[in-house]
C-alpha positions in Angstrom: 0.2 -11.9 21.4 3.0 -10.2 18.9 5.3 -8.1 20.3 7.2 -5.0 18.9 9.7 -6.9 17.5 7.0 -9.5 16.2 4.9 -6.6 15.2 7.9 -5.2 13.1 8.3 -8.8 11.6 5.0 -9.4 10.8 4.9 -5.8 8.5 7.6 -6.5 6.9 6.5 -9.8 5.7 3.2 -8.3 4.9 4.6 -5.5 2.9 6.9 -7.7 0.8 3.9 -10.0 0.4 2.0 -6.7 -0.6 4.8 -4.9 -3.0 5.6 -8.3 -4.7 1.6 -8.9 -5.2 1.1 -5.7 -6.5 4.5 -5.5 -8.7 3.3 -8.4 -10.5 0.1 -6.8 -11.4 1.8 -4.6 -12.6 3.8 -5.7 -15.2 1.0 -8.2 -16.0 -1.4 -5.1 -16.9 1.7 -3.7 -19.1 2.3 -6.5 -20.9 -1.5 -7.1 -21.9 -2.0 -3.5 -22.6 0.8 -2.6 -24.8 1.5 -3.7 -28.0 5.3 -4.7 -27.2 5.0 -6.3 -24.0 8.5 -5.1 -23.3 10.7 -2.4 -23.1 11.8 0.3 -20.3 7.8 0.2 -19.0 8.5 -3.9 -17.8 11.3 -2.3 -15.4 8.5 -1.3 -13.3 9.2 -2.0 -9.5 7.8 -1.5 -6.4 9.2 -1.6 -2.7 8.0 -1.1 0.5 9.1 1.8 2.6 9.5 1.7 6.5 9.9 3.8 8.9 10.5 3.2 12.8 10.3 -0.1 12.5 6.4 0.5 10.5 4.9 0.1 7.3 4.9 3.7 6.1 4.0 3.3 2.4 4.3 1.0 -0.4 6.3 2.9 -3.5 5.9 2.1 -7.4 9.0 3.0 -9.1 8.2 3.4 -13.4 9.2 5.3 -16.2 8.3 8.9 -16.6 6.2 8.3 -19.2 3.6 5.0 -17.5 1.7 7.6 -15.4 1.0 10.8 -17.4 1.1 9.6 -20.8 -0.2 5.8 -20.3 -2.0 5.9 -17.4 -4.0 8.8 -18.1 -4.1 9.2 -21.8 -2.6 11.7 -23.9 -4.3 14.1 -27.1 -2.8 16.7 -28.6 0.6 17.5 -31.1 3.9 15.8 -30.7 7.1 17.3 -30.8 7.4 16.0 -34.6 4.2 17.8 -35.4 1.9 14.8 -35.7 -1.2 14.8 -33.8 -1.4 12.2 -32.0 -4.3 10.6 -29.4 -3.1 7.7 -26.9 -6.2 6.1 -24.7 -6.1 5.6 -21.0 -4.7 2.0 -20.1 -5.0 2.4 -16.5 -2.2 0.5 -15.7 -2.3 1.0 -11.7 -5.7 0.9 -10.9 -5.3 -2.4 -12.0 -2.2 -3.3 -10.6 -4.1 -2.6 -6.9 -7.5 -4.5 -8.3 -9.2 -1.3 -8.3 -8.8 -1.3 -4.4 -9.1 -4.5 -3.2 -5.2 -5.0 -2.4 -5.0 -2.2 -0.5 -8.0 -2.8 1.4 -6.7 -6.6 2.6 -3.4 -4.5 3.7 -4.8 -2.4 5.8 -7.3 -4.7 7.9 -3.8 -7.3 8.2 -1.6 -4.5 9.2 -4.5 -3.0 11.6 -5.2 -6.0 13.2 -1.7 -6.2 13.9 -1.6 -3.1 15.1 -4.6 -3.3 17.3 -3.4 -6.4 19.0 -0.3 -4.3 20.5 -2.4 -1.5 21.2 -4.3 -3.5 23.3 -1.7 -5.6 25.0 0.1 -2.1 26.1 -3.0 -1.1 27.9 -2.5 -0.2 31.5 -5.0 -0.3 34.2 -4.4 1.8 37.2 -6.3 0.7 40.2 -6.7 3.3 43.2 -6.2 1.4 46.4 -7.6 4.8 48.4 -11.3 4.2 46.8 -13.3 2.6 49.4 -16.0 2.2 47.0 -16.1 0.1 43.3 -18.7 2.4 42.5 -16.3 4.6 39.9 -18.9 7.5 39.8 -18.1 8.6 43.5 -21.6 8.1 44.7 -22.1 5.4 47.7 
């Protein structure tokens, strides 16, 4: 039965767990979508955020351009004048396995969870109540 302190401990290591599992994605999807492999898109990053002593959120830190122009795809005229048409990579969906990562975090971190919730349950007994029936009736 984890405590608060075990609870906090037990998040954090999930969340590093999490962040590194889904930073490595990550730059594994960017270096088999893009011609390069390198460049300011492999500085990707991603870190864990907490917040009393809880998982609040898991952040992914990237150049400006991974999301909008990358991710998403981009069609239309560049600043040069060129034309240009860039298909979607999808880059993060991949990085979370369309899902499944964040899925496996929530049922370990709510499991955790739960099993506090539970152990701080108090039972008040009324010692007045002549009867166990609860409903009043004798």
């Amino acid at each position: 039965m984890a405590g608060q302190i075990d609870l906090f401990m037990l998040e954090k290591q999930a969340g590093t767990q999490f962040a590194n599992r889904i930073k490595r994605n990550l730059l594994s999807s960017i270096r088999s979508k893009t011609q390069k492999g390198s460049g300011l898109a492999s500085k990707s990053t991603v870190k864990p955020i907490y917040k009393n002593d809880l998982l609040e959120r898991i952040t992914i830190f990237t150049p400006y351009y991974i999301y909008p122009i990358l991710h998403v795809g981009f069609e239309g005229t560049k600043s040069n004048g060129i034309n240009a048409r860039l298909k979607a990579r999808e880059f993060i969906i991949d990085a979370i396995e369309n899902g499944k990562i964040v899925e496996e975090l929530a049922d370990m971190i709510g499991n955790q969870r739960a099993e506090v919730i539970v152990n701080r349950i108090n039972f008040g007994f009324d010692k007045n109540l002549k009867s166990s029936n609860t409903l009043g009736n004798e």
